[in-house]
FIZA-575302 format. One record per residue: x, y negated, z negated of N, C-alpha, C in turn; residue number from 1. Coordinates in Angstrom, 2 decimals. Example, Ala and Ser with C-alpha at 12.3 -4.5 7.8 and 13.67 -1.06 7.14 Angstrom:
REM FIZA-575302
<site><n_east>13.19</n_east><n_north>5.69</n_north><n_up>-7.80</n_up><ca_east>12.30</ca_east><ca_north>4.50</ca_north><ca_up>-7.80</ca_up><c_east>13.20</c_east><c_north>3.30</c_north><c_up>-7.80</c_up><n>1</n></site>
<site><n_east>12.85</n_east><n_north>2.25</n_north><n_up>-7.08</n_up><ca_east>13.67</ca_east><ca_north>1.06</ca_north><ca_up>-7.14</ca_up><c_east>12.90</c_east><c_north>-0.03</c_north><c_up>-7.87</c_up><n>2</n></site>
***
This chain:
REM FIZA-575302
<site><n_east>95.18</n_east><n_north>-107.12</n_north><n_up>-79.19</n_up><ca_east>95.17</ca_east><ca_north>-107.44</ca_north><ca_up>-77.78</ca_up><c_east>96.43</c_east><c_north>-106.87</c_north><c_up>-77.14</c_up><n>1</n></site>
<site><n_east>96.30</n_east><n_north>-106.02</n_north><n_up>-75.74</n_up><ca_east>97.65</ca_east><ca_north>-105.36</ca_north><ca_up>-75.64</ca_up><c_east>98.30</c_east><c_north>-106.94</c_north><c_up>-74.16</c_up><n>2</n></site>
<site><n_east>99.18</n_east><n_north>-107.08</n_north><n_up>-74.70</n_up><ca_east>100.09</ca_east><ca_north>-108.17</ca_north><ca_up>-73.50</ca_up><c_east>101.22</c_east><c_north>-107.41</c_north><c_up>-73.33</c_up><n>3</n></site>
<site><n_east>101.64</n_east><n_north>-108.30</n_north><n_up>-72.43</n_up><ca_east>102.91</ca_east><ca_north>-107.90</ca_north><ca_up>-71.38</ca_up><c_east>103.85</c_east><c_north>-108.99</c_north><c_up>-71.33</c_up><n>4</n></site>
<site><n_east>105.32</n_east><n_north>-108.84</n_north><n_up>-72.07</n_up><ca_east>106.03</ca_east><ca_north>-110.32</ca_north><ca_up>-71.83</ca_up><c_east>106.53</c_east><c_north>-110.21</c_north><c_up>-70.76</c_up><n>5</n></site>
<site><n_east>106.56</n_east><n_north>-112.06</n_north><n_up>-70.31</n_up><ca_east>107.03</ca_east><ca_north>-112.02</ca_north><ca_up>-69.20</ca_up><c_east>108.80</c_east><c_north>-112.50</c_north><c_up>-69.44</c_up><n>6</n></site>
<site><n_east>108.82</n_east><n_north>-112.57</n_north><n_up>-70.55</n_up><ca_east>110.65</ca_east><ca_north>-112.83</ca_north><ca_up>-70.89</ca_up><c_east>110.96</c_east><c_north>-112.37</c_north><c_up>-72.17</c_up><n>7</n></site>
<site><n_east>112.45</n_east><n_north>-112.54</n_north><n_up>-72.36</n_up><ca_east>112.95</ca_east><ca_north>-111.87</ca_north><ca_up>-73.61</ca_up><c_east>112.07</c_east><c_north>-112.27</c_north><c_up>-74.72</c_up><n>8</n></site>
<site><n_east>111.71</n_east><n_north>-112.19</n_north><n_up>-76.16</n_up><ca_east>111.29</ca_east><ca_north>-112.16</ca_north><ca_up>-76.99</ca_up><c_east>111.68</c_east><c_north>-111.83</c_north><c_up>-78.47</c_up><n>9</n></site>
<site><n_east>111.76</n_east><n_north>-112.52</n_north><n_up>-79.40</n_up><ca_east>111.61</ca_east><ca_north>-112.33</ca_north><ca_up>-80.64</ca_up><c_east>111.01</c_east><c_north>-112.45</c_north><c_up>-81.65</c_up><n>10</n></site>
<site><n_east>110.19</n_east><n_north>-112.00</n_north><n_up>-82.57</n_up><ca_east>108.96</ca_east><ca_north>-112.62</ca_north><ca_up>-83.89</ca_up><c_east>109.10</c_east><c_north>-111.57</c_north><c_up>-84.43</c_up><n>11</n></site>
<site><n_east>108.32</n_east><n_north>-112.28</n_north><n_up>-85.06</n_up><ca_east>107.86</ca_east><ca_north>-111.31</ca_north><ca_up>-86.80</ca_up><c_east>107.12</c_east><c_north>-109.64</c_north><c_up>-85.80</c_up><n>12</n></site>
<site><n_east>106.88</n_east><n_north>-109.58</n_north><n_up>-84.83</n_up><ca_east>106.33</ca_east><ca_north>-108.69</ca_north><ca_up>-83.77</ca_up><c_east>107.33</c_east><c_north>-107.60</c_north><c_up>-83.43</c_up><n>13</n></site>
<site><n_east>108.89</n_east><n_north>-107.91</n_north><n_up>-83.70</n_up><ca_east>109.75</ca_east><ca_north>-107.41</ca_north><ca_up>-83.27</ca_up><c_east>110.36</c_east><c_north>-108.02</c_north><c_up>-82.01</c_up><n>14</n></site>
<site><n_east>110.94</n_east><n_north>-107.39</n_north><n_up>-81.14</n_up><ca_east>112.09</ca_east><ca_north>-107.54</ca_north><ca_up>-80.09</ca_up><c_east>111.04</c_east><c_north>-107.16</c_north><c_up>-79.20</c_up><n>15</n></site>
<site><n_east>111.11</n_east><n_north>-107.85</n_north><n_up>-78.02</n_up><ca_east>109.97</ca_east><ca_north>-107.48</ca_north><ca_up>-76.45</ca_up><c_east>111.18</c_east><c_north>-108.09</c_north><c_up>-75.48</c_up><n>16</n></site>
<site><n_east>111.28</n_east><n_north>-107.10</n_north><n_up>-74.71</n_up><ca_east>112.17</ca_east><ca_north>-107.15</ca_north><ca_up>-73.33</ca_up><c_east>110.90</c_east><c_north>-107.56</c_north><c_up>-72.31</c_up><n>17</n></site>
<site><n_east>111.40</n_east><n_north>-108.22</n_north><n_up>-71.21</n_up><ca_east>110.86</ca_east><ca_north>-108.68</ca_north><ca_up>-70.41</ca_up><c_east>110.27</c_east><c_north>-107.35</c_north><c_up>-69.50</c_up><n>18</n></site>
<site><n_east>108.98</n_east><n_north>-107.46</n_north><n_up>-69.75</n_up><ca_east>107.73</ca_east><ca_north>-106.39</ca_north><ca_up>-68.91</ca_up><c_east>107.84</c_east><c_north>-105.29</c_north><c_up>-70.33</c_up><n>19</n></site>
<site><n_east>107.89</n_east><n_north>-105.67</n_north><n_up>-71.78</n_up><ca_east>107.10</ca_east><ca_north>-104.68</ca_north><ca_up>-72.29</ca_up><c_east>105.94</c_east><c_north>-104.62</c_north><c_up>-72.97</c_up><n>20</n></site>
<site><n_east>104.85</n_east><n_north>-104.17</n_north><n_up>-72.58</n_up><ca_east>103.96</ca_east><ca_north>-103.78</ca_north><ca_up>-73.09</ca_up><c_east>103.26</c_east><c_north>-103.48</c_north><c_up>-74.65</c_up><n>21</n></site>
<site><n_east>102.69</n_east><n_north>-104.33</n_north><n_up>-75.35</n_up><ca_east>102.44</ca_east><ca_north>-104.17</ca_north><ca_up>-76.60</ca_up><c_east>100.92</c_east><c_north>-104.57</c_north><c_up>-77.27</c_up><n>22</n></site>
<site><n_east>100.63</n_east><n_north>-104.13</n_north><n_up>-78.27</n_up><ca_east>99.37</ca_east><ca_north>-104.23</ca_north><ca_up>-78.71</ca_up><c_east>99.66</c_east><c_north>-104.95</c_north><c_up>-79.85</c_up><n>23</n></site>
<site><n_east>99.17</n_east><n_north>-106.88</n_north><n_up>-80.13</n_up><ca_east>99.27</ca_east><ca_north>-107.06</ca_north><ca_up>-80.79</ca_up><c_east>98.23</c_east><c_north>-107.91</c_north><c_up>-81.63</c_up><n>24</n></site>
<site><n_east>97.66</n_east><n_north>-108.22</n_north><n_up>-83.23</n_up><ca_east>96.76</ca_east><ca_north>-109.15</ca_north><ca_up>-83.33</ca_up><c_east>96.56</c_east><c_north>-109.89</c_north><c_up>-82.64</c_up><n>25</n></site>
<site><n_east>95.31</n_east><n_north>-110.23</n_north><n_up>-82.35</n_up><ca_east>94.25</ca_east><ca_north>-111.06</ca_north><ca_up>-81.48</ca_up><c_east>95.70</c_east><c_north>-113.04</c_north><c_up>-81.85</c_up><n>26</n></site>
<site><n_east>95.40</n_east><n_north>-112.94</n_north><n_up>-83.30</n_up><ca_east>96.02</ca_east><ca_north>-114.61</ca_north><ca_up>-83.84</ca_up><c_east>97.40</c_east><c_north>-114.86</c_north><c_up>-83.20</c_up><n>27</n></site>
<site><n_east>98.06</n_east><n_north>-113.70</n_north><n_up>-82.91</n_up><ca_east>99.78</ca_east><ca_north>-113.89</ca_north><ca_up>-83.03</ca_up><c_east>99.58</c_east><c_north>-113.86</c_north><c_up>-81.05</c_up><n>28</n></site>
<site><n_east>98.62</n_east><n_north>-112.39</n_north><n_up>-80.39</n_up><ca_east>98.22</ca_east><ca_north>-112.78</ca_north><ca_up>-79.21</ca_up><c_east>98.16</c_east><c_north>-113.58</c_north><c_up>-78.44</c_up><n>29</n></site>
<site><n_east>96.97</n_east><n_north>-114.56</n_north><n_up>-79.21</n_up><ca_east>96.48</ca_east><ca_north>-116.16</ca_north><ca_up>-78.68</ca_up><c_east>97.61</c_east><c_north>-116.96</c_north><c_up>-78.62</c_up><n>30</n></site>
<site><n_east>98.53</n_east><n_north>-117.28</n_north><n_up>-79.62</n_up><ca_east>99.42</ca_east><ca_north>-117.65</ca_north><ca_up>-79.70</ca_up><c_east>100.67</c_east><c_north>-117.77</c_north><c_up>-78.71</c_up><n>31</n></site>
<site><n_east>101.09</n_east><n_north>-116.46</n_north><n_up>-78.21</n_up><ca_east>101.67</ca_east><ca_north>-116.36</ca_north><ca_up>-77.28</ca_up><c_east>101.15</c_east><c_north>-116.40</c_north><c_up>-75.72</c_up><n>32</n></site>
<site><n_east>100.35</n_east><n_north>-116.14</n_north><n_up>-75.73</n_up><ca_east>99.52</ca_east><ca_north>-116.33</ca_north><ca_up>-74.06</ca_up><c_east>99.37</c_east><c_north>-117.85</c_north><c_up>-74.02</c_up><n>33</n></site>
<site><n_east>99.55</n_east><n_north>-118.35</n_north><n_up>-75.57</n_up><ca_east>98.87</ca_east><ca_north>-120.00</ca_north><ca_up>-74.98</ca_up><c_east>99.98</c_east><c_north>-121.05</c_north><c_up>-74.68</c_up><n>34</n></site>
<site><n_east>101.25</n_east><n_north>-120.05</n_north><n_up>-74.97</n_up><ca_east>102.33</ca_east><ca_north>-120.32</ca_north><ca_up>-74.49</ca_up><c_east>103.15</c_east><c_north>-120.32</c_north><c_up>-73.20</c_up><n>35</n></site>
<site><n_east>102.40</n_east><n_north>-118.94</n_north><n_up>-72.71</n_up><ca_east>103.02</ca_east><ca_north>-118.66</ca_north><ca_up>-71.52</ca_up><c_east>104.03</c_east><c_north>-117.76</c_north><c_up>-71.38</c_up><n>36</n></site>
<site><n_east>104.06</n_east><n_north>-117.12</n_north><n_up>-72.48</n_up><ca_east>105.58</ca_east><ca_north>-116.29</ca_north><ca_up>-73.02</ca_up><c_east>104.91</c_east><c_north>-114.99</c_north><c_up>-72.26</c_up><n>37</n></site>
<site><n_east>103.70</n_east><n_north>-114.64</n_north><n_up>-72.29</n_up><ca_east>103.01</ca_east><ca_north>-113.40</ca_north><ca_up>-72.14</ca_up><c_east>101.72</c_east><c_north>-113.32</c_north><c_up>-71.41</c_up><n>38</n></site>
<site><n_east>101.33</n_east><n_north>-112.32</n_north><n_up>-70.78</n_up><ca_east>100.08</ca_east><ca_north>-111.99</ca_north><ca_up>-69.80</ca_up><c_east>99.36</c_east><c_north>-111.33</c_north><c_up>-70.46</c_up><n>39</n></site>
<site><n_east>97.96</n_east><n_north>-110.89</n_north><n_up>-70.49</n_up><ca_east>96.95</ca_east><ca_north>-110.55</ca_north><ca_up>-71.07</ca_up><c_east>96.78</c_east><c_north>-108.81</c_north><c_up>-70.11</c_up><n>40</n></site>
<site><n_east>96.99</n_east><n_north>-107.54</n_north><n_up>-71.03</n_up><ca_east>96.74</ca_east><ca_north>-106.57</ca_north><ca_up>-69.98</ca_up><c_east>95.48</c_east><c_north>-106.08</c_north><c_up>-69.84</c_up><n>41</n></site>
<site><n_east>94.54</n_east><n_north>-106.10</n_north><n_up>-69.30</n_up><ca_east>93.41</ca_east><ca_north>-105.60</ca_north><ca_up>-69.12</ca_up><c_east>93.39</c_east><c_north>-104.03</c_north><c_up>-68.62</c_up><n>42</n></site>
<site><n_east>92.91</n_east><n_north>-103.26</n_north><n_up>-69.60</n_up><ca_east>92.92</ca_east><ca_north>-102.06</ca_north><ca_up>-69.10</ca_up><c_east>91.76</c_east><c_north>-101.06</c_north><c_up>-68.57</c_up><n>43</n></site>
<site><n_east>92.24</n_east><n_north>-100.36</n_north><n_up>-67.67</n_up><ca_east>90.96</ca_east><ca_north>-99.79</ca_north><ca_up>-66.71</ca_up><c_east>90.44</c_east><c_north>-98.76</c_north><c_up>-67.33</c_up><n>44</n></site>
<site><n_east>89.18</n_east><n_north>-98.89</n_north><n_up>-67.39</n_up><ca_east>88.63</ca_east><ca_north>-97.83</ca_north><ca_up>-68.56</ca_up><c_east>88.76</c_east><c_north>-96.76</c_north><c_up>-67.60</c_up><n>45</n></site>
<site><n_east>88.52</n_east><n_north>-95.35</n_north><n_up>-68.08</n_up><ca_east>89.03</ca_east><ca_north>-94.43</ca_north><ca_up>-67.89</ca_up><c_east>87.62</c_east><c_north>-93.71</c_north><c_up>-67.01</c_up><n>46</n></site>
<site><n_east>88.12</n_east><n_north>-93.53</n_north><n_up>-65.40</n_up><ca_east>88.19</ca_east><ca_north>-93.03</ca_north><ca_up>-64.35</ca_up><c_east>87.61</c_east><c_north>-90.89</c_north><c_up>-64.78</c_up><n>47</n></site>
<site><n_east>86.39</n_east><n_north>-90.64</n_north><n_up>-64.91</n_up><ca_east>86.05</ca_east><ca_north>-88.99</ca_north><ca_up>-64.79</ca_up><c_east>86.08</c_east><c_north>-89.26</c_north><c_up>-63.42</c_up><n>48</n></site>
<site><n_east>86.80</n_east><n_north>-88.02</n_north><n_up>-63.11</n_up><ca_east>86.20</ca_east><ca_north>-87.32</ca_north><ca_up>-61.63</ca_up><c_east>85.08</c_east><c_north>-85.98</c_north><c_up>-62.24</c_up><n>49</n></site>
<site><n_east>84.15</n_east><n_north>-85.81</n_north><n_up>-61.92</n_up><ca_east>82.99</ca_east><ca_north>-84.62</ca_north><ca_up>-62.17</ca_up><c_east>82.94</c_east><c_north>-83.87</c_north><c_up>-61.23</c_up><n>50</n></site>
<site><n_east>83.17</n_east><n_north>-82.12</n_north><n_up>-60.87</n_up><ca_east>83.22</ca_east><ca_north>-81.96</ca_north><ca_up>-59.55</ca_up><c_east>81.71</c_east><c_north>-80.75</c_north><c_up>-59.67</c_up><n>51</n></site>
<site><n_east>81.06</n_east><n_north>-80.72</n_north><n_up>-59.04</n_up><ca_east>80.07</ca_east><ca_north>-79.93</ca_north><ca_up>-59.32</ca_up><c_east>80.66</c_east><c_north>-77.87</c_north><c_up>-58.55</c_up><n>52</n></site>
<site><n_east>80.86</n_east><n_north>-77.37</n_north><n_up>-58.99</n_up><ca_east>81.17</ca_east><ca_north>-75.84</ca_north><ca_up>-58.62</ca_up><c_east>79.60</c_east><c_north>-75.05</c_north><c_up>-57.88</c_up><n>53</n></site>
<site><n_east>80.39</n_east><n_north>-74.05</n_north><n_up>-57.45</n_up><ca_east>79.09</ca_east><ca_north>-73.22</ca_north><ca_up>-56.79</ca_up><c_east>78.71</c_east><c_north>-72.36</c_north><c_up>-58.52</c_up><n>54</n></site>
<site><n_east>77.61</n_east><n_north>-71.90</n_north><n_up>-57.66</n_up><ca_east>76.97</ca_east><ca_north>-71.34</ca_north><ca_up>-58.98</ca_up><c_east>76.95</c_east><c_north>-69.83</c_north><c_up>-58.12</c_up><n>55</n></site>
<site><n_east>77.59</n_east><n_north>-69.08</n_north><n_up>-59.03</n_up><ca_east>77.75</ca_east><ca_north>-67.44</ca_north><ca_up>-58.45</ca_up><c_east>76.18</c_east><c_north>-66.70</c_north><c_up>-58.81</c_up><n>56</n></site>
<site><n_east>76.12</n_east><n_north>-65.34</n_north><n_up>-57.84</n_up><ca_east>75.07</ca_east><ca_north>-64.91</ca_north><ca_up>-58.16</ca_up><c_east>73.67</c_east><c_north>-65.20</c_north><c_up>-57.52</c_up><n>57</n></site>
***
């Protein structure tokens, strides 16, 4: 699960500064969101632009 802390941080996860971004097990995840230590990032699936061209000839 990728979260976002919202304050300093330390675990078995390593060191997280406040607003960094990380991908971590779902168990250790839950854990911290159910704390409040961290936000859940939902990410925007990925945006094609398709542009259709002239066709020469």
């Amino acid at each position: 699960m990728k979260i976002k802390a919202l304050k300093a941080l330390v675990g078995d996860y390593g060191r997280l500064n406040k607003g960094d971004e990380i991908d971590l097990p779902k168990h250790i995840a839950s854990q911290l969101l159910a704390s409040g230590y961290v936000e859940l990032v939902t990410e925007q699936p990925d945006q094609t632009v398709r542009r259709k061209g002239k066709k020469n000839g």
